[in-house]
N, C-alpha and C positions, 0 to 999 in steps of 0.2 A: 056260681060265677058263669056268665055267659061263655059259651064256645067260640074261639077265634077260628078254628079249623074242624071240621068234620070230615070225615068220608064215608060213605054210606055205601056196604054193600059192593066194594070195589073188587072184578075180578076183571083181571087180564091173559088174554092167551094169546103167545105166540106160534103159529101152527098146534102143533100137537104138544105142547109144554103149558102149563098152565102154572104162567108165573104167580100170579095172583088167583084167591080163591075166596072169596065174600069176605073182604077184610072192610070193618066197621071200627073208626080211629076216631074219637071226640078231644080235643086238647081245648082244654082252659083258656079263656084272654090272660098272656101274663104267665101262661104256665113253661117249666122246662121238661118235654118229652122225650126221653128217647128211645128210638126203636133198636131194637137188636135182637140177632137172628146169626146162625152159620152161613158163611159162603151160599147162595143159592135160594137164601128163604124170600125175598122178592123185597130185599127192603129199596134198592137202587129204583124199582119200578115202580114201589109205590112214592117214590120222591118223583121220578119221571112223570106221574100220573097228575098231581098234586100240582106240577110245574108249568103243564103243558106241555113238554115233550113227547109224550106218548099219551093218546086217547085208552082208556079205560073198554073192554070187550065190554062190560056192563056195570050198574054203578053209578055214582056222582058225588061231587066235591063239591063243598059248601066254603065261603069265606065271609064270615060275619053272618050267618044266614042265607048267602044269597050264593047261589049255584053260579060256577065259574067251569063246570065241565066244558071241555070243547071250544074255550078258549085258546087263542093262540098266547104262545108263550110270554110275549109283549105284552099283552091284554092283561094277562094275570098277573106279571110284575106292578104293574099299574096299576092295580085293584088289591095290592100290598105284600103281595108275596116276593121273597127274594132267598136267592140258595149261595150257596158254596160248594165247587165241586171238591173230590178229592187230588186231582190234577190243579196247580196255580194255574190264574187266568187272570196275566198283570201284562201292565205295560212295560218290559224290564229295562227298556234305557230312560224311562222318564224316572224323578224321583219320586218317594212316597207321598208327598205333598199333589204331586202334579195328577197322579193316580187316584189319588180322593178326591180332587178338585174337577177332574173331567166326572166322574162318577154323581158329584151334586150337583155339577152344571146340567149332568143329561137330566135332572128331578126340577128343574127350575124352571125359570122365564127367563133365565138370561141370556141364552143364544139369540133372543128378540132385540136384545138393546144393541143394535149399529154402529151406533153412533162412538160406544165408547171399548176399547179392548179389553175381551174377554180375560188375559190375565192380568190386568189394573182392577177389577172388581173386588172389591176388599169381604162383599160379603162373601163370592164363592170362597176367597180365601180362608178366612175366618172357621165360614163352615167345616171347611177341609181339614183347619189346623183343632177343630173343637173335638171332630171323628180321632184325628188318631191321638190325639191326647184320651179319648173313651177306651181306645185299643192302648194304650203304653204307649204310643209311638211318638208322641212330641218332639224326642228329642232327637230322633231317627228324619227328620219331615224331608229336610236336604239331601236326604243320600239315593243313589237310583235304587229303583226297585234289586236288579238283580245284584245289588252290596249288600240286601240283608241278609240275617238268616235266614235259613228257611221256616223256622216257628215265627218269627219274623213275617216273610210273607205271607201267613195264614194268619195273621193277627191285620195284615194291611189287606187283606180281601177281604176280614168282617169289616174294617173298616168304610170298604168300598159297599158291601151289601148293607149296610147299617145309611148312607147316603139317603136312600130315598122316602128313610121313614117308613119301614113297612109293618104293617101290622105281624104276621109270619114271616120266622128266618129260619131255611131250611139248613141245616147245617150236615154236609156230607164228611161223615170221619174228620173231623177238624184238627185230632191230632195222629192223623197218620203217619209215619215215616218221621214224626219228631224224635229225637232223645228225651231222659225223663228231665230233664230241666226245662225244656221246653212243653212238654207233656204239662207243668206243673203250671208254670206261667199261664197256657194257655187255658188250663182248670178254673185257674183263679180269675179268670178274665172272663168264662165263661160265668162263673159263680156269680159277679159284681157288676153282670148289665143290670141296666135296671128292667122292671116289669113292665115297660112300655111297650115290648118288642115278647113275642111268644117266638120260643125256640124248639125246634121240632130237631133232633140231633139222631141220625145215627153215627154208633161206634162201637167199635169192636172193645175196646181199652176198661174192663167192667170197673178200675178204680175212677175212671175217670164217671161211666153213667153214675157208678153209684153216688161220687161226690157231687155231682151237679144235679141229675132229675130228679122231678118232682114225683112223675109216676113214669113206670117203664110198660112198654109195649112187643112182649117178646115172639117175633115170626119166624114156623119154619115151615119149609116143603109149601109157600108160599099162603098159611092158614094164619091168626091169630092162635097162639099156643098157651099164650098168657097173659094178664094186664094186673098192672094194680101199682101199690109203692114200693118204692126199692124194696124193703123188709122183706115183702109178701112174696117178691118177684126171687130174690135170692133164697126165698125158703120153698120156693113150688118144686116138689119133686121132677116133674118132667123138665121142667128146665133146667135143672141141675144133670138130669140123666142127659139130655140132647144138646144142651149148652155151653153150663158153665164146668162141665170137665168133672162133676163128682154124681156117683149114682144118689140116688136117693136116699133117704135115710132109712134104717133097718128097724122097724117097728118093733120091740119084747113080744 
């Protein structure tokens, strides 16, 4: 299967810290990735790098083939990339309808039509009411943003990042700071996109990587430590020593 996302060779340094250190990342069209690593191992900057917010010390990033390094961050949402931070980034007095609905209007032609008002347009609408019926939230569309939950709002920001169709969706800790009911929800919602959209996730929560990706890519002290599929990735002894909290196993 062809590559929706590459990165080739990617190291970043901040003065004398060297977040990043020849990290080489190939993800599937269609595929669910995700990175995981301790506090520290450079997964935030290899999403930063990926996003455009921070240029790469050396290295480049490929989307669909085609080199998007040094792109301004606009430029590459455009060219189909789209993220979620770990901080909500909503409009909280508008309702979740309204908030999906600016989000496919900014992906469209419809700020062009003059003539007629932007909230009478039945397709932004439609669009908007199709997203959060994809995220659960149909029945939620009416209520402002800051009335839902908070798994809630991480469900109405994939919604919003799902808007403009993008090939890559970069997903930062998706279920941080939920409960496990929301934790679960949001598993299951992560499980039932469909493969039109390649999901690149970090998180911490290893029930959740392991229920959802397809292969994991595990960084520390800002290196590539490990890759492969969950299996492979929960039985690598160094990542069980430096990760996942059990030493290695004790060979007879």
């Amino acid at each position: 299967m062809a590559a929706a996302l590459v990165t080739e060779r990617l190291t970043r340094r901040f003065g004398g810290v060297l977040a990043l250190n020849d990290v080489t990342l190939e993800v599937a069209a269609g595929e669910r990735h995700a990175v995981i690593g301790p506090n520290g191992a450079g997964k935030t900057t290899l999403f930063n790098i990926i996003s455009g917010e921070v240029l790469p010390s050396s290295g480049r990033v490929l989307l669909d083939d085609r080199p998007v390094t040094g792109l301004a961050p606009h430029k590459i949402a455009a060219a189909g990339v789209a993220r979620t931070f770990q901080r909500n980034n909503l409009l909280f007095n508008l309702s979740a309808l309204e908030n999906v609905r600016l989000a496919v209007q900014a992906h469209t032609a419809a700020t062009r039509r003059w003539l007629t008002p932007t909230a009478r347009l039945r397709d932004l609408r439609e669009a908007a009411l199709a997203l959060l019926a994809r995220v659960g939230l149909e029945a939620r569309a009416a209520l402002a943003a800051r009335a839902l939950s908070y798994g809630e709002q991480r469900q109405l920001e994939l919604a919003i990042a799902l808007a403009g169709r993008p090939r890559v969706v970069l997903l930062d800790e998706p279920t941080s700071g939920m409960s496990p009911a929301e934790t679960a929800a949001m598993t299951a919602l992560l499980s039932r996109l469909g493969r039109d959209q390649t999901l690149v996730i970090i998180e911490h929560d290893m029930d959740v990587v392991f229920a959802v990706a397809d292969r994991i890519t595990v960084l520390h002290l800002g290196q590539v430590l490990a890759r492969g599929i969950p299996e492979e990735v929960r039985r690598h002894p160094r990542v069980r020593e430096v990760y996942l909290g059990a030493p290695p196993p004790v060979r007879p």
